[in-house]
C-alpha positions in Angstrom: -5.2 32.0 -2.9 -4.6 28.4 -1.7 -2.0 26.3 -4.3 -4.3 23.5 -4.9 -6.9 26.2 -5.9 -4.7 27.8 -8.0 -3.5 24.2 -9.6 -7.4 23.7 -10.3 -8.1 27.0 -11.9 -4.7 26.5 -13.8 -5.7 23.1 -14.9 -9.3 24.4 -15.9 -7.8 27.5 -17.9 -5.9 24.6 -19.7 -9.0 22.6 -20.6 -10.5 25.9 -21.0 -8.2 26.7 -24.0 -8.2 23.0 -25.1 -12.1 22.9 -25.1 -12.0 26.3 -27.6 -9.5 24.0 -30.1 -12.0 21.6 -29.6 -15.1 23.6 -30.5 -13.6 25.2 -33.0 -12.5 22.0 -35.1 -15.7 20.5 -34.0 -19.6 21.1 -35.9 -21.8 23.3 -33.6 -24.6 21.6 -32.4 -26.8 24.4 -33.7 -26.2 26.1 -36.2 -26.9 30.0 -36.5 -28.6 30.9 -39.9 -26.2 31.4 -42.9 -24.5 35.0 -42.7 -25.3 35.1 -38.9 -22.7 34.7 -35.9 -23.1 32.1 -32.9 -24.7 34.2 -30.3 -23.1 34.4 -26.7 -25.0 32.1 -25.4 -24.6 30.1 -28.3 -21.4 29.8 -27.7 -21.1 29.5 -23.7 -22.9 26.7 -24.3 -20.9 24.7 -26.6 -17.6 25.9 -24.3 -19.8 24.7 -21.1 -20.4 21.4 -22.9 -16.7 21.1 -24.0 -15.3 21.6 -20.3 -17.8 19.0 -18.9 -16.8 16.5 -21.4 -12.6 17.2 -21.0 -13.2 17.1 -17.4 -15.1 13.3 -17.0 -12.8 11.9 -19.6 -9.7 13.4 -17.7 -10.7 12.9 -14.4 -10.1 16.3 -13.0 -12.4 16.9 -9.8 -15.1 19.6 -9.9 -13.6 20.6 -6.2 -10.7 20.0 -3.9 -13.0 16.8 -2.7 -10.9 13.8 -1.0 -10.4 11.1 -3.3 -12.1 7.8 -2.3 -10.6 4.1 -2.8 -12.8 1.6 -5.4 -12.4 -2.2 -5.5 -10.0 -2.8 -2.7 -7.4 -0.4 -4.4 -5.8 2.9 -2.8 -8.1 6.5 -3.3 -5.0 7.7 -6.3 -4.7 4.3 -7.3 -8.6 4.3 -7.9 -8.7 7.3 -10.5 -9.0 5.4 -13.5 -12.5 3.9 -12.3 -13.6 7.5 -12.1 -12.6 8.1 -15.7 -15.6 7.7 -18.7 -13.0 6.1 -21.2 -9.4 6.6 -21.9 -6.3 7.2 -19.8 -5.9 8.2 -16.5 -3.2 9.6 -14.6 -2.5 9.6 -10.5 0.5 9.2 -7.9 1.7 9.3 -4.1 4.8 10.6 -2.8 6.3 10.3 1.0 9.2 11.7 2.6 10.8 12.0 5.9 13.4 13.4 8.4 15.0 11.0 11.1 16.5 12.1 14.1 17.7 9.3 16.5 18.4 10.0 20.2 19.4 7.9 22.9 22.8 5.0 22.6 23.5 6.9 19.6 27.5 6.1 19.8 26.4 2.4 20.6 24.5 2.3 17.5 26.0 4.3 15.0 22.1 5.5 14.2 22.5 8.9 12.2 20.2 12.0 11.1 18.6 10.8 7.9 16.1 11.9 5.1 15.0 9.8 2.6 12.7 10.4 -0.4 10.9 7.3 0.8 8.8 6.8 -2.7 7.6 8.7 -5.2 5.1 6.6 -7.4 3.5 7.0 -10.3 -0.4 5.6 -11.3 -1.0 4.9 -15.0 -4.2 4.0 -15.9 -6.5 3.0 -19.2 -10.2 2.5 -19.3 -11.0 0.6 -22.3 -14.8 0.1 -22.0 -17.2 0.6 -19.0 -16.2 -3.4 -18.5 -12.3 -3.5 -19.4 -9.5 -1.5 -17.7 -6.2 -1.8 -16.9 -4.5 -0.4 -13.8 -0.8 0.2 -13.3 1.7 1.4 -10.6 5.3 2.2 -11.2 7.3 2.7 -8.3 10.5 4.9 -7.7 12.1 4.2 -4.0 14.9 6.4 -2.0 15.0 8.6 -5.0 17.8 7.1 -7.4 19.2 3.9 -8.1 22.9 5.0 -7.6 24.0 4.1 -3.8 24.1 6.6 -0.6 26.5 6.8 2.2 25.9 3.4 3.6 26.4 2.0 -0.2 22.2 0.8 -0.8 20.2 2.0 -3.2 16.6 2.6 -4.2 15.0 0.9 -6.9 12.3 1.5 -9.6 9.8 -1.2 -9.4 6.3 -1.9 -11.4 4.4 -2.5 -8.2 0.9 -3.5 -9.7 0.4 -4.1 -13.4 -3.5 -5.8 -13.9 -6.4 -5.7 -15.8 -9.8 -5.7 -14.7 -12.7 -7.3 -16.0 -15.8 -5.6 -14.6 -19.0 -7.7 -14.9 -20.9 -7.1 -11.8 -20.1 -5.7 -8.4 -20.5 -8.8 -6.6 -17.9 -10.7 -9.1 -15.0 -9.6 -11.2 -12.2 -10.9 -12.8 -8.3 -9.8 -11.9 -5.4 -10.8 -13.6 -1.6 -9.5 -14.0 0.8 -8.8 -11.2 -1.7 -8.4 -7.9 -2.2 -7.0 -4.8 -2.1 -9.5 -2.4 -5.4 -8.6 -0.1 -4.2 -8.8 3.1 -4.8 -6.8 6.5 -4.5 -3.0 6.1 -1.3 -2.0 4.1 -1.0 -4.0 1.4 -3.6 -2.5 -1.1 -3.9 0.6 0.7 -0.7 1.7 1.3 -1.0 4.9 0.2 0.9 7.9 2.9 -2.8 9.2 3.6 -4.2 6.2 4.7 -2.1 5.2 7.3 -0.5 6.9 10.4 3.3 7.3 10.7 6.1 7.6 8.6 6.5 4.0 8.2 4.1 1.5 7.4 3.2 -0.7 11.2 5.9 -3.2 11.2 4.0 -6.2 11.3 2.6 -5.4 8.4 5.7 -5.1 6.5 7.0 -8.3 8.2 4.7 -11.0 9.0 2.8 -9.4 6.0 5.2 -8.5 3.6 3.9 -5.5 2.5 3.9 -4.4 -0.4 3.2 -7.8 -1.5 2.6 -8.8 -5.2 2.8 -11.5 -7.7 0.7 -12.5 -10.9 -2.0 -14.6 -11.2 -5.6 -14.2 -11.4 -8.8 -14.5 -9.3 -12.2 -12.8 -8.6 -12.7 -9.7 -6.1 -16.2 -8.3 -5.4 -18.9 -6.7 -3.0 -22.5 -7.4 -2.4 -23.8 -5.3 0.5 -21.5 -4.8 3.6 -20.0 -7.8 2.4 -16.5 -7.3 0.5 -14.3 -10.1 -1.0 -11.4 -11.2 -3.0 -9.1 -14.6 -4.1 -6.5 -15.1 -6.0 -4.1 -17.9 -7.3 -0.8 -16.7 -8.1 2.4 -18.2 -8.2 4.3 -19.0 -4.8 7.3 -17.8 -3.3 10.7 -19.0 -3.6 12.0 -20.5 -0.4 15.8 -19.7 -0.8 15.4 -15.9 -0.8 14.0 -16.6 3.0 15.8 -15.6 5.8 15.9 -15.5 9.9 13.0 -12.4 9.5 11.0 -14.5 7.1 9.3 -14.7 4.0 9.8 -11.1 2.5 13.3 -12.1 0.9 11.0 -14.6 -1.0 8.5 -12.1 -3.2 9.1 -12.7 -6.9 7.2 -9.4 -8.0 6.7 -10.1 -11.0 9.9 -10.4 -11.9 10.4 -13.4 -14.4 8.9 -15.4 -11.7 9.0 -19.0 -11.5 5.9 -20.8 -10.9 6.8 -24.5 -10.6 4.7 -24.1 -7.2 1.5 -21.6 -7.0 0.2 -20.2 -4.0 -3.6 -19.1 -3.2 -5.3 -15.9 -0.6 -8.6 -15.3 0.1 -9.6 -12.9 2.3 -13.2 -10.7 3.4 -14.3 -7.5 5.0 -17.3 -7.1 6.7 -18.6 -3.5 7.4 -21.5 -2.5 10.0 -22.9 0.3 11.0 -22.4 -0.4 15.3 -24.1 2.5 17.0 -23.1 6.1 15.8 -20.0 4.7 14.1 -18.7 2.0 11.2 -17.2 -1.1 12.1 -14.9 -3.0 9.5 -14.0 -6.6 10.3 -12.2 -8.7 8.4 -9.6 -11.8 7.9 -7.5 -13.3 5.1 -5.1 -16.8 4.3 -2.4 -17.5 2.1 -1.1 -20.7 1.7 1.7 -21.8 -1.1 4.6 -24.1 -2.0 7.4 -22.4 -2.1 10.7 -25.0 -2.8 9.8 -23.8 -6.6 12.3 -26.9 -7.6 15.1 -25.1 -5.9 15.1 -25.4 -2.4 17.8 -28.9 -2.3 19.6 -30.5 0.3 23.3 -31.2 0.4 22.5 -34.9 -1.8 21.0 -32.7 -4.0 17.3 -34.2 -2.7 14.4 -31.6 -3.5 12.9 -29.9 -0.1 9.5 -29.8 0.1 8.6 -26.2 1.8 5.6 -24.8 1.9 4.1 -21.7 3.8 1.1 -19.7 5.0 0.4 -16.7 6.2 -3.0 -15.4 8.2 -4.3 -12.5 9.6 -7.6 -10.9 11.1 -8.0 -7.4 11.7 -10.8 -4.5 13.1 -11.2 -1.3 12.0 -13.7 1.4 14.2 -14.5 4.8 13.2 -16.9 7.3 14.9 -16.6 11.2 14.5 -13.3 11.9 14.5 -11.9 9.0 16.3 -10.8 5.7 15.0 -8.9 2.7 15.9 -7.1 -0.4 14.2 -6.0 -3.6 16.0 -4.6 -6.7 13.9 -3.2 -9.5 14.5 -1.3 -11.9 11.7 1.1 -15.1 12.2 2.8 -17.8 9.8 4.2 -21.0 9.7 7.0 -22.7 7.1 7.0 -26.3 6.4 10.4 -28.3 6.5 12.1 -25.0 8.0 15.3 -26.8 9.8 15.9 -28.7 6.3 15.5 -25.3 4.2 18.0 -23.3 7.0 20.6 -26.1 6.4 20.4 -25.7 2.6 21.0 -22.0 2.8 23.2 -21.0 6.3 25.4 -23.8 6.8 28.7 -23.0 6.6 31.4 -26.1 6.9 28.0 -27.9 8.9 27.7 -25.3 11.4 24.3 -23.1 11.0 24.7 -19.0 11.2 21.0 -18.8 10.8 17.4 -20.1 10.7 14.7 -20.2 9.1 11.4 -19.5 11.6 9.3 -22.0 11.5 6.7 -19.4 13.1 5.9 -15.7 13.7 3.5 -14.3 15.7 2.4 -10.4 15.8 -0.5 -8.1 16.4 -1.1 -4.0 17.0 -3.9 -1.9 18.0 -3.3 2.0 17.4 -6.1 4.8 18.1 -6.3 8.6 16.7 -8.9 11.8 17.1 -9.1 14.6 14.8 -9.4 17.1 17.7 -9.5 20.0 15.4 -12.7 20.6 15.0 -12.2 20.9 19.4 -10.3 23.8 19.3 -11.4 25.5 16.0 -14.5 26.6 14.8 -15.5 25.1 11.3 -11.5 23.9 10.8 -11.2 23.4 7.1 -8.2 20.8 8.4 -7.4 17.9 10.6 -5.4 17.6 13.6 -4.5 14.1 14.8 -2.6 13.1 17.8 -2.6 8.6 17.8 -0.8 6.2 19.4 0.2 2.5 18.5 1.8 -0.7 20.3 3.1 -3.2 18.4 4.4 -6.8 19.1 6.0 -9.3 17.2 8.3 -12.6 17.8 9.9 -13.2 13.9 11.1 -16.3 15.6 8.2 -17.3 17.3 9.1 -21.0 16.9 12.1 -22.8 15.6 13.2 -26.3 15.0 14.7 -28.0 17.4 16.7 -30.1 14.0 18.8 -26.5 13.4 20.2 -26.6 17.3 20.0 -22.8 17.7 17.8 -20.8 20.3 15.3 -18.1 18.5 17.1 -15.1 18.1 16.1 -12.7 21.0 16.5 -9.1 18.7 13.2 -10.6 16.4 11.3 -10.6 19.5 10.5 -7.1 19.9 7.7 -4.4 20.4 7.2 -0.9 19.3 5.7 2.2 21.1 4.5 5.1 18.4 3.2 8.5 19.2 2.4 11.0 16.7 0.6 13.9 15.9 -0.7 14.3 12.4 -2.6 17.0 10.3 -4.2 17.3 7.1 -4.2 20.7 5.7 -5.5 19.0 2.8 -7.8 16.0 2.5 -5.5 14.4 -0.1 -1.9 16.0 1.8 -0.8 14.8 5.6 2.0 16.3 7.7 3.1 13.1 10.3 5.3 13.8 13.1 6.0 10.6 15.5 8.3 9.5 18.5 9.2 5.9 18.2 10.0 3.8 21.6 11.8 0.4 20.1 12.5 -2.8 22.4 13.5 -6.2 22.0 14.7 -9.2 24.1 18.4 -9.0 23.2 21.0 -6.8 25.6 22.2 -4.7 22.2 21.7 -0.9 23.0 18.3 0.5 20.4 17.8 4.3 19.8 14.8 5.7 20.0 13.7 8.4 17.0 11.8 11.5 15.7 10.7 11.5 12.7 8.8 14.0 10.7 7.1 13.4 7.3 4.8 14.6 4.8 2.9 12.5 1.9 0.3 13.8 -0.6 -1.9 11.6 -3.5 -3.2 13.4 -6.4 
């Protein structure tokens, strides 16, 4: 007997014995005549009723199906739309091993494991029109510091309630998803091949990328959308990689300058196979009041961020490409304000960044095994990025040559499981400066429930 069918039948004997407390404290719906017992059937049939009812209010699938992803959220993070009323309950988890080969001495890389997340989806449905969605995030496994002296953290990711008043226009509002390229609302270990998320996607996009405000998301045919206003970054967390020092994440944020995204996916059916394509812009001030010069004088910085990416599928093969750049206003000004040291700069602010991927998989399982009840995925991915695509000539230093890099990934990837994955990928790093990289194995697992 498999363990996720044994976890089913156990959770069914539990709403079995839950739906007997039930029908016993509750009136029958027919009642024998005075002096007479229920019959069997009598009483199969309020049990049978009982179940049915625990099981839509709790969510708890009929079968070992694949969970499916509702507006623009993850397939776990979606449970609570699946629900009839009440709470819902999800969750992710990844983890990996790291094995580094290659100029090992030169960089001090290390075998490593990590705990990389283990999240937790809380969810309410307050009415078929009102629900609130939540994700609480633990990273690296504790607070308390490793060997190297970080840390993990424990994080509300997304916190927001949903206003549901037709499919083609809802209302969002609390700390958001930002709805941009693949990651950043589905990010979840099942969804996405490797260990680690595609680095331009945690980059260039800064996944996972939140902040509260409000907007609209909806769908109307193939045509899906969603726009937000939220507040912006703040400029003095940025740093030579970026804008990812800069997320306020809902954490007492200041909003003295807001930020808006739109973004669309288009999907059509292109001969035996679906075609997704889609694009999205932020654009936000991001000074917040506290971005100031040596005088004192306020700097005005703004910045936006832009991507466009394809997604193909047809039997078992699919491929991703996207490609996403962004741009800082008054980025010499802001790097003089934060890395001068005695007048001389020790680092920049990009004023650009430029990156794209494309990555292809086939499940060739169903190639080598009749009527395989799993998956079995070899995929590939190139990625490049420049972090310092352009700089200002104002700071007086060259783009750093380590932030213009690229990325070889092979992997091969099962899924005993529709809603478990087992990833095991050879990464092939590069960059422009002379400083020796290691290359790496890694192999990971991730499951959503």
């Amino acid at each position: 007997m498999s363990q996720s069918r044994f976890t089913a039948r156990g959770a069914f004997g539990a709403c079995l014995l839950l739906a007997l407390a039930v029908a016993a404290a509750s009136p029958a719906r027919a009642e024998p005549p005075a002096g007479e017992e229920p019959s069997l059937e009598q009483k199969v049939e309020v049990l049978t009723e009982e179940v049915s009812r625990l099981r839509e209010q709790m969510n708890i699938p009929e079968t070992d199906r694949e969970l499916r992803g509702a507006y623009g959220m993850g397939p776990a993070a979606s449970k609570v739309y699946g629900v009839a009323q009440g709470i819902s309950f999800g969750g992710y988890g990844e983890f990996y091993f790291s094995t580094p080969y290659g100029n090992t001495a030169e960089t001090g890389a290390v075998n490593s494991a990590d705990l990389l997340r283990l999240i937790a989806y809380v969810g309410y449905k307050f009415s078929d029109r009102i629900v609130m969605n939540a994700e609480i995030e633990y990273e690296h496994a504790t607070t308390g510091s490793n060997y190297a002296g970080e840390s993990g953290e424990v994080a509300v990711e997304f916190a927001y309630l949903d206003f549901l008043i037709d499919p083609a226009f809802n209302v969002r509002t609390g700390n958001v998803l930002i709805p941009m390229g693949f990651i950043n609302q589905m990010h979840e270990p099942t969804t996405f091949h490797g260990s680690f998320r595609p680095t331009i996607e945690r980059t260039i996009i800064p996944t996972t990328w939140r902040e509260l405000g409000a907007g609209i998301h909806g769908a109307r045919g193939s045509l899906s959308y969603s726009a937000y206003a939220v507040n912006g970054l703040n400029a003095t967390e940025f740093d030579a990689s970026g804008v990812r020092g800069g997320r306020q994440e809902g954490n007492q944020a200041i909003w003295e300058d807001v930020g808006g995204v739109a973004g669309a996916d288009y999907a059509a059916t292109l001969g035996h196979g679906t075609l997704i394509v889609g694009a999205s812009l932020y654009y936000g001030g991001a000074d917040q009041g506290l971005a100031r010069d040596s005088t004192g004088a306020m700097i005005d910085v703004t910045n936006r961020v832009y991507e466009a990416h394809g997604e193909f599928h047809r039997g078992g093969f699919s491929a991703r490409a996207l490609v996403a750049a962004s741009h800082i206003e008054n980025a010499a000004a802001l790097s003089h304000a934060l890395f001068a040291d005695g007048g001389v700069l020790t680092a920049q602010v990009p004023e650009s960044q430029l990156g794209w991927y494309a990555e292809a998989a086939y499940d060739i399982a169903p190639l080598l095994w009749k009527n395989a009840s799993f998956t079995l995925s070899p995929w590939a991915r190139y990625e490049a990025f420049n972090l310092q695509n352009g700089v200002s000539a104002g700071t007086g230093l060259a783009a750093d040559p380590a932030l213009d890099g690229s990325l070889v990934a092979v992997g091969l990837e099962s899924k005993p499981h529709p809603n478990v994955v087992l990833k095991l990928d050879l990464l092939f790093p590069a960059n422009k400066s002379t400083a020796p990289v290691s290359d790496e194995i890694r192999f990971g697992a991730g499951f959503i429930y």
